[in-house]
N, C-alpha and C positions, 0 to 999 in steps of 0.2 A: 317613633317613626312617623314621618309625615303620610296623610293618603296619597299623595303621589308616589311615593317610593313605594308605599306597598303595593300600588298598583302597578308600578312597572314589576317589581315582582315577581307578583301573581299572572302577567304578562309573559315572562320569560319561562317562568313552571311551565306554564299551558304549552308554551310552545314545545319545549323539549319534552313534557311527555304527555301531549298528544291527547285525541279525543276521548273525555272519562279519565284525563290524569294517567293513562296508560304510557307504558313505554314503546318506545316507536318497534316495530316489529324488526326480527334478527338478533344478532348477539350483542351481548351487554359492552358498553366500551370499556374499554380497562387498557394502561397506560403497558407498553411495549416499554422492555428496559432498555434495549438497543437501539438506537435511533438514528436517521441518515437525517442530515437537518442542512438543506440548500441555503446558501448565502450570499446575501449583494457582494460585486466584484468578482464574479465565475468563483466563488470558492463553494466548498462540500464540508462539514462539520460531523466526522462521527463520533456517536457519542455510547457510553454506559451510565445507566444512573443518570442519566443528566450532565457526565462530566464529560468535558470532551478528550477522546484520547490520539484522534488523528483528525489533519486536515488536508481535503485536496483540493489544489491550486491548478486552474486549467483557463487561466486570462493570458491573451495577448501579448500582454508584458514581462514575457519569457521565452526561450525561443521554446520551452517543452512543457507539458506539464509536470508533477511533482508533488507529491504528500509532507507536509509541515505543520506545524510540530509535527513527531514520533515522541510520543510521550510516557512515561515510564510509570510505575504504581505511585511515586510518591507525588505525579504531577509535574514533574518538571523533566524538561524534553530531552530524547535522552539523544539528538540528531539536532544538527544545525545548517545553516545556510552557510558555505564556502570553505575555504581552509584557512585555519586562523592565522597563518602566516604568508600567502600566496594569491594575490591578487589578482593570478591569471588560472585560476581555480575557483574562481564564479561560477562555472557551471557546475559544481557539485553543490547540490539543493537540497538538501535533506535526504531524502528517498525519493528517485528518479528511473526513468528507464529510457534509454539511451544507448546507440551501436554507432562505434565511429566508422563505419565501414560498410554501409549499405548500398546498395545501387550505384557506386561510386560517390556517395555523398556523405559528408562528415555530418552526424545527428548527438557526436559527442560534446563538442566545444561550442563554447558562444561566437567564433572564429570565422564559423560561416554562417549564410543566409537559410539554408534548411531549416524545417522546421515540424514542429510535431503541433500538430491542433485538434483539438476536440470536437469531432462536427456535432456531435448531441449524449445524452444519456440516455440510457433503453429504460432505467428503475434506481428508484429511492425503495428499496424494503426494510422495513422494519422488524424486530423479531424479540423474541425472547434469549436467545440462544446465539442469535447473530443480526449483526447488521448488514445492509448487501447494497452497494452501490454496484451499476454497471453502465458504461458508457461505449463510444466509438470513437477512434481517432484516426489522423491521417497523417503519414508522413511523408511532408511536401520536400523536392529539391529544391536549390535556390532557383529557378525558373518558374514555380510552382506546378511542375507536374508532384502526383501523387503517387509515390513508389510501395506506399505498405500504409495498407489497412490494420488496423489493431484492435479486438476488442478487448475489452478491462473489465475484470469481474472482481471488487475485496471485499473483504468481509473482515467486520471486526468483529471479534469473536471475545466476550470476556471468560477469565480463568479464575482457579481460586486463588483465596491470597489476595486479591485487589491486582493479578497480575493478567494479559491480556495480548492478545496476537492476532495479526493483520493477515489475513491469507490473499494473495494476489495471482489470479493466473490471465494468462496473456490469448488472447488466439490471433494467430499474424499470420496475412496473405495478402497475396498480390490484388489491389486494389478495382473495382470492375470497373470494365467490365475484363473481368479475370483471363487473358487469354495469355500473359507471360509471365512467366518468373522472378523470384527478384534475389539476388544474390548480399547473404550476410558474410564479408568479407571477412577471411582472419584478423583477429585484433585481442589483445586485450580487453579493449573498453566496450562493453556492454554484454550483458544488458541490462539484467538490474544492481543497484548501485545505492551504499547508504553510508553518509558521510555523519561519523557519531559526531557528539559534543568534544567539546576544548576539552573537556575533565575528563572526558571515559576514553579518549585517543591515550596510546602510550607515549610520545614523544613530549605531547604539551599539556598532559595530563597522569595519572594515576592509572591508565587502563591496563589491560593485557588484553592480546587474541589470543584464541586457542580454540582449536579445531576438533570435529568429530573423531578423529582418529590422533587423538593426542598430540599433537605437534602445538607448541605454545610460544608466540613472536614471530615476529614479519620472515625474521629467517629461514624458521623451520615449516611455515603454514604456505609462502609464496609460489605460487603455481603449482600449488598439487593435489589435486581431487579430494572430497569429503564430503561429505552427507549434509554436514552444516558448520557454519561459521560464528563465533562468536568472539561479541566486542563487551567489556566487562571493565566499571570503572565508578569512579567516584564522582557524585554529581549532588549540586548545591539545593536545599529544601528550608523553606522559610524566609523568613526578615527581619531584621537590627540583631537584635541579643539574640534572639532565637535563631537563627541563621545558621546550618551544619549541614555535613556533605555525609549523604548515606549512599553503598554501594548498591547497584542497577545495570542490565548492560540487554543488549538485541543480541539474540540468536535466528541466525538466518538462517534458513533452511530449504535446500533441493529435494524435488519430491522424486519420491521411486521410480514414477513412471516417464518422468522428462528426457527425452533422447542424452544422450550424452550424460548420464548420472551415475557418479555422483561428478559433479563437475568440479573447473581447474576455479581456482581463486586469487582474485586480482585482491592484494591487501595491501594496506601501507602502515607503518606506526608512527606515522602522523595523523592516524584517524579515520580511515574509510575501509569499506571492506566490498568486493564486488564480483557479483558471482558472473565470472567472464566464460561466457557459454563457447565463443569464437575461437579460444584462445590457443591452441591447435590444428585448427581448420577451420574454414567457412562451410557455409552451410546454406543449400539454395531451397525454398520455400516455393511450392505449386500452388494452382488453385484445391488438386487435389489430395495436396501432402502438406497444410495448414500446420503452422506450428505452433504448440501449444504447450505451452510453460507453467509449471506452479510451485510460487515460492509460500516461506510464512515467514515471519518476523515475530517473533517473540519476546514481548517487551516483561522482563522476569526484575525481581528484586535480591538483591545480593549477587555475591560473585558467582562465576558462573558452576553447574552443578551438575556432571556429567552423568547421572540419573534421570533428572528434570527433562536437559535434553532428549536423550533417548522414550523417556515416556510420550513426548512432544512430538517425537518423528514419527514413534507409529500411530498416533492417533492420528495425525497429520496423513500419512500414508494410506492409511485405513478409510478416511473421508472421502466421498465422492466429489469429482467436480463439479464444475457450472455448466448449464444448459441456458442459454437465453431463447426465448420463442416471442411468438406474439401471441396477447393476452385472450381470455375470454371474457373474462372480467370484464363486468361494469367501469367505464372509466380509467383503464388501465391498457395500455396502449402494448406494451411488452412485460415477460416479469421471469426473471428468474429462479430455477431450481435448481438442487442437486440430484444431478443422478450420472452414471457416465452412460 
């Protein structure tokens, strides 16, 4: 070793710990397994272990934003961008959130000028047990007024198994300065929405749906209330020789306390499954009756396990929600917790 290297060194020791070789005063660092990791191009990268298991997409170059990959245990995504046959089904993005029917403006289709924008994010937390993105969005008409404020709170959450679920809940209101209401018109289409892979779809793949309450195919599952939804199917792991399709699928899931639960379900067997909260009736949002939504997605390994599920809903059930505030913390501008 040259003396210049050891002196830079011995340079860098001092500086991390401090006068007397001491370590800097507080807790020791030590690496968070959960990680929210910002990325050039407005994306968000969450991760477990270091691997990434979702990412949210919130640039310009969309009319919404949108979570891409949905990533499954074996690493390969168990959610895609569009319908593999249908070119005027671009706007199914993976995992998106989207009402065609709001304020008199279409937020479902690429069709019109509306649009859903991200004006900031409140917290990147990291965590042992979760990871927690939370932001604000607005959703503009084609004129650019701002008809609904949205806040976004997920969390990735890992499980055992190497298997792992995204919990997302919503709070939507009339945007301020808060003095009118904003109407969610009946529809099918919205609000959240997750279009699986080519492989784990039944029509252009190997998949099956099948619902909390037993019903199993587009047939038996289409429009009719359940606790949660599941897409279950065959998806491709590895390369050349080693290259084989091991079974993976999303289970969606509505929480106990969301108005209208268990809700009606928008599905296709060509691949998407959409938990259509409208789809009955509309539903008008106050400054002082804020709606507030929470789903999970549970990205599991093998077919699906109506056991697994149900362990899944009541821990899910049983969890409290998100609270966003602002911080006290040194250098931390907002931060959220659970508590209801």
């Amino acid at each position: 070793m040259s003396a210049t290297v050891a002196r830079a060194m011995l340079a860098v020791a001092l500086f991390w710990s401090g006068p007397a070789g001491m370590l800097p005063a507080g807790e020791p660092f030590t690496l968070k397994r959960c990680e929210v990791l910002p990325l050039p191009g407005r994306q968000v990268s969450m991760q477990v272990d270091g691997i990434e298991k979702v990412r949210w997409h919130f640039g310009g170059d969309s009319p919404r934003p949108f979570f891409y990959p949905f990533n499954g245990p074996s690493g390969a995504p168990l959610t895609r961008m569009g319908h593999p046959g249908a070119e005027n089904h671009d706007h199914h993005r993976s995992v998106w959130l989207a009402h065609a029917r709001l304020g008199g403006a279409d937020f479902w289709s690429d069709n019109t000028s509306a649009r859903v924008r991200q004006k900031h994010w409140y917290a990147y937390q990291d965590g042992d047990g979760e990871a927690v993105m939370a932001s604000v969005c607005g959703w503009y008409d084609g004129a650019g007024k701002e008809l609904l404020e949205q806040d976004l709170v997920a969390a990735l959450i890992p499980l055992d198994g190497g298997e792992h679920a995204l919990e997302i809940q919503l709070a939507l209101r009339p945007p301020p300065p808060a003095s009118e209401s904003v109407e969610l018109g009946q529809t099918n289409f919205g609000l959240l929405a997750v279009r699986v892979a080519k492989t784990v779809s039944t029509h252009f793949g190997g998949g099956i749906l099948t619902s909390s309450e037993g019903g199993q195919g587009e047939q038996a599952v289409f429009g009719r209330p359940a606790r949660w939804m599941d897409y279950s199917g065959p998806v491709a792991v590895g390369q050349g020789p080693e290259r084989k399709s091991v079974v993976e699928g999303i289970t969606c899931f509505d929480h106990p306390r969301n108005p209208r639960y268990p809700v009606d379900w928008h599905v296709r067997e060509d691949g998407w499954m959409g938990a259509a909260f409208s789809m009955n009736a509309g539903y008008t949002i106050t400054a002082d009756d804020p709606l507030v939504l929470r789903y999970l997605l549970h990205a599991h390994r093998g077919a699906y396990d109506h056991a697994n599920a149900q362990a899944q809903h009541e821990q899910f059930a049983n969890r409290p929600g998100f609270r966003i505030s602002r911080s006290a913390r040194p250098h931390c501008q907002y931060e959220v917790a659970r508590g209801d």
